[in-house]
C-alpha positions as CSV (number, residue, x, y, z in Angstrom):
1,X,-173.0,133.3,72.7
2,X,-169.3,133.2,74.0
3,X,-166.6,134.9,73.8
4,X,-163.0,133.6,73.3
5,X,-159.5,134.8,73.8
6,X,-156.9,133.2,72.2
7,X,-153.1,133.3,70.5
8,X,-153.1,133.1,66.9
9,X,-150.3,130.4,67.0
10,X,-152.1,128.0,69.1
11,X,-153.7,125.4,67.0
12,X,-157.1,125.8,65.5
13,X,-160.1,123.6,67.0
14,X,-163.3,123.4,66.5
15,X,-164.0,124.7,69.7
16,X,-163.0,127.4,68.4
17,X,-166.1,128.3,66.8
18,X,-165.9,131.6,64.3
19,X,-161.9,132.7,64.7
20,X,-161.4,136.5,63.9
21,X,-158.2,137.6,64.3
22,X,-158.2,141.1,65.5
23,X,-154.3,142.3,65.0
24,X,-153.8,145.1,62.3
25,X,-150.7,143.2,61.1
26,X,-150.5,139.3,59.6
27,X,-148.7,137.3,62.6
28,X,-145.0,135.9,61.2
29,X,-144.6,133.1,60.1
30,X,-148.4,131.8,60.0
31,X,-150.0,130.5,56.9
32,X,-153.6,131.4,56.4
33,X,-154.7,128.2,56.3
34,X,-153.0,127.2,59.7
35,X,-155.1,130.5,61.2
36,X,-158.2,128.8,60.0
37,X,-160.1,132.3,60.3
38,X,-163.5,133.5,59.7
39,X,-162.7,137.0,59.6
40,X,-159.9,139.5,60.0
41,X,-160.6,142.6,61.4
42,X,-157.7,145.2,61.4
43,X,-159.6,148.0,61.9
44,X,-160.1,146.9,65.7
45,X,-156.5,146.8,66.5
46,X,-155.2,149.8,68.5
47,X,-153.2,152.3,66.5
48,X,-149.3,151.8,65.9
49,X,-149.0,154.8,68.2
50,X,-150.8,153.1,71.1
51,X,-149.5,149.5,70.3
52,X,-145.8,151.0,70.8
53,X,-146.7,152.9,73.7
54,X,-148.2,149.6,75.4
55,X,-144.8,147.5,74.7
56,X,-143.0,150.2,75.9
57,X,-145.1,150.6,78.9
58,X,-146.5,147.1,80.2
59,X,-147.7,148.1,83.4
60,X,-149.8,150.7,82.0
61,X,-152.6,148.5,81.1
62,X,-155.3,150.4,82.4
63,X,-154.4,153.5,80.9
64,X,-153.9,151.2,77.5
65,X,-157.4,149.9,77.3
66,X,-158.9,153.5,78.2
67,X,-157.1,154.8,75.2
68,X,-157.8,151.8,73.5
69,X,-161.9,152.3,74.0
70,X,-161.1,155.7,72.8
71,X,-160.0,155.1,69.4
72,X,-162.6,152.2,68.8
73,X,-165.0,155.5,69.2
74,X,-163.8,156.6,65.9
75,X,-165.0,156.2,62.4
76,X,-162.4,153.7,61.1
77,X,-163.3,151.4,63.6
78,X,-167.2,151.5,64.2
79,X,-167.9,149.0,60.9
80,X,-165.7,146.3,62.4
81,X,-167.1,146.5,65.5
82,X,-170.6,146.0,64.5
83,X,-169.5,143.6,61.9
84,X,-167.8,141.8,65.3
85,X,-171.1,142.4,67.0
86,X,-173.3,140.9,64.1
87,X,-170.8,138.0,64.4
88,X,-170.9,137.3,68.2
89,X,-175.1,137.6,67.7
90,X,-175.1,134.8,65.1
91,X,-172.6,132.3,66.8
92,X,-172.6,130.2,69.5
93,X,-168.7,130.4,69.5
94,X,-166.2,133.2,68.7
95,X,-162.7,132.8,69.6
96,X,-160.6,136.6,69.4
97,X,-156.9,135.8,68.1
98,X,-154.2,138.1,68.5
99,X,-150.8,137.6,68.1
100,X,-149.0,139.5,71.4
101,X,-147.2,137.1,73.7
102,X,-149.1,138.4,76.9
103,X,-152.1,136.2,77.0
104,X,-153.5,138.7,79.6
105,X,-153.7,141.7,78.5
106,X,-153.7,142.4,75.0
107,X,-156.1,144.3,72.7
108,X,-158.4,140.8,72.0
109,X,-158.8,140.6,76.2
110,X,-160.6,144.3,76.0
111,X,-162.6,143.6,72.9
112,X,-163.7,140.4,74.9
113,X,-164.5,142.8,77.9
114,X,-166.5,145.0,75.6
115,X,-168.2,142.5,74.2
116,X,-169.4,140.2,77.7
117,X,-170.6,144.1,79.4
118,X,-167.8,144.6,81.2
119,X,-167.0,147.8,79.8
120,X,-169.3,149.8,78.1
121,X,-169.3,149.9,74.5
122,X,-168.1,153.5,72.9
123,X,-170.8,155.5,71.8
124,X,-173.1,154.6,68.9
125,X,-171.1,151.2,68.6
126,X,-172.2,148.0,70.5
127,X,-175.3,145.2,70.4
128,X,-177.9,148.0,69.9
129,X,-175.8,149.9,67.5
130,X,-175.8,146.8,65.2
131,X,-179.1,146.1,65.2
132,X,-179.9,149.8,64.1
133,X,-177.5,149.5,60.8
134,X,-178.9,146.0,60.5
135,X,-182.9,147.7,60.6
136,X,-181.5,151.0,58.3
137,X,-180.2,148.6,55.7
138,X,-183.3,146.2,55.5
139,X,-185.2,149.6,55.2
140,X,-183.2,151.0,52.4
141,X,-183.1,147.7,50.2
């Protein structure tokens, strides 16, 4: 499996793999076929509150992404993630688009980090997490 970073507005290749954009709000401008996406995920993208906070405050990147982790902790957000888990278990390929004009560090960057180990997972989300809804719902139906 790997993991991809990439701006929305950049063209779509196959390469590319599964393309899941990961921005609570539809990039200006864009077409949906031009974004050529498997999936959109809003409920992975940080909160208004922190997204304003991070423009206003670029340098505060590590203090973004620990606030960021936070609030992929919460209910709204644990679906998406192990529907992005379930996703990056099935491919070969999945390419994280987001929108922001800092390539570096943006919200799809730290979902990559989450995703490759780096950082661990919030509780009850990640690969294990997944595989435990995955297990519960075969047993139900």
């Amino acid at each position: 499996m790997a993991v991809a970073t990439k701006r929305v507005y950049e063209a779509a290749l196959a390469a590319d793999g599964a393309r899941v954009l990961v921005d609570r709000l539809w990039p200006r401008g864009l077409s949906k076929e031009k974004a050529a996406l498997k999936l959109w995920l809003r409920d992975l993208a940080p909160s208004d509150e922190l997204r304003k906070w991070f423009h206003d405050n670029p340098d505060g990147w590590a203090q973004f992404r620990k606030r960021y982790f936070r609030e992929l902790k919460g209910p709204e957000a644990a679906p998406a993630l192990t529907q992005l888990y379930e996703l990056v278990e099935k491919r070969k390929r999945v390419t994280l688009l987001f929108a922001y004009h800092d390539t570096v560090r943006n919200n799809a960057v730290a979902l990559k980090e989450l995703i490759d180990g780096a950082k661990k997972p919030p509780s009850s989300t990640g690969p294990a997490a997944a595989v435990r809804v995955r297990k519960r719902a075969i047993q139900r139906g």
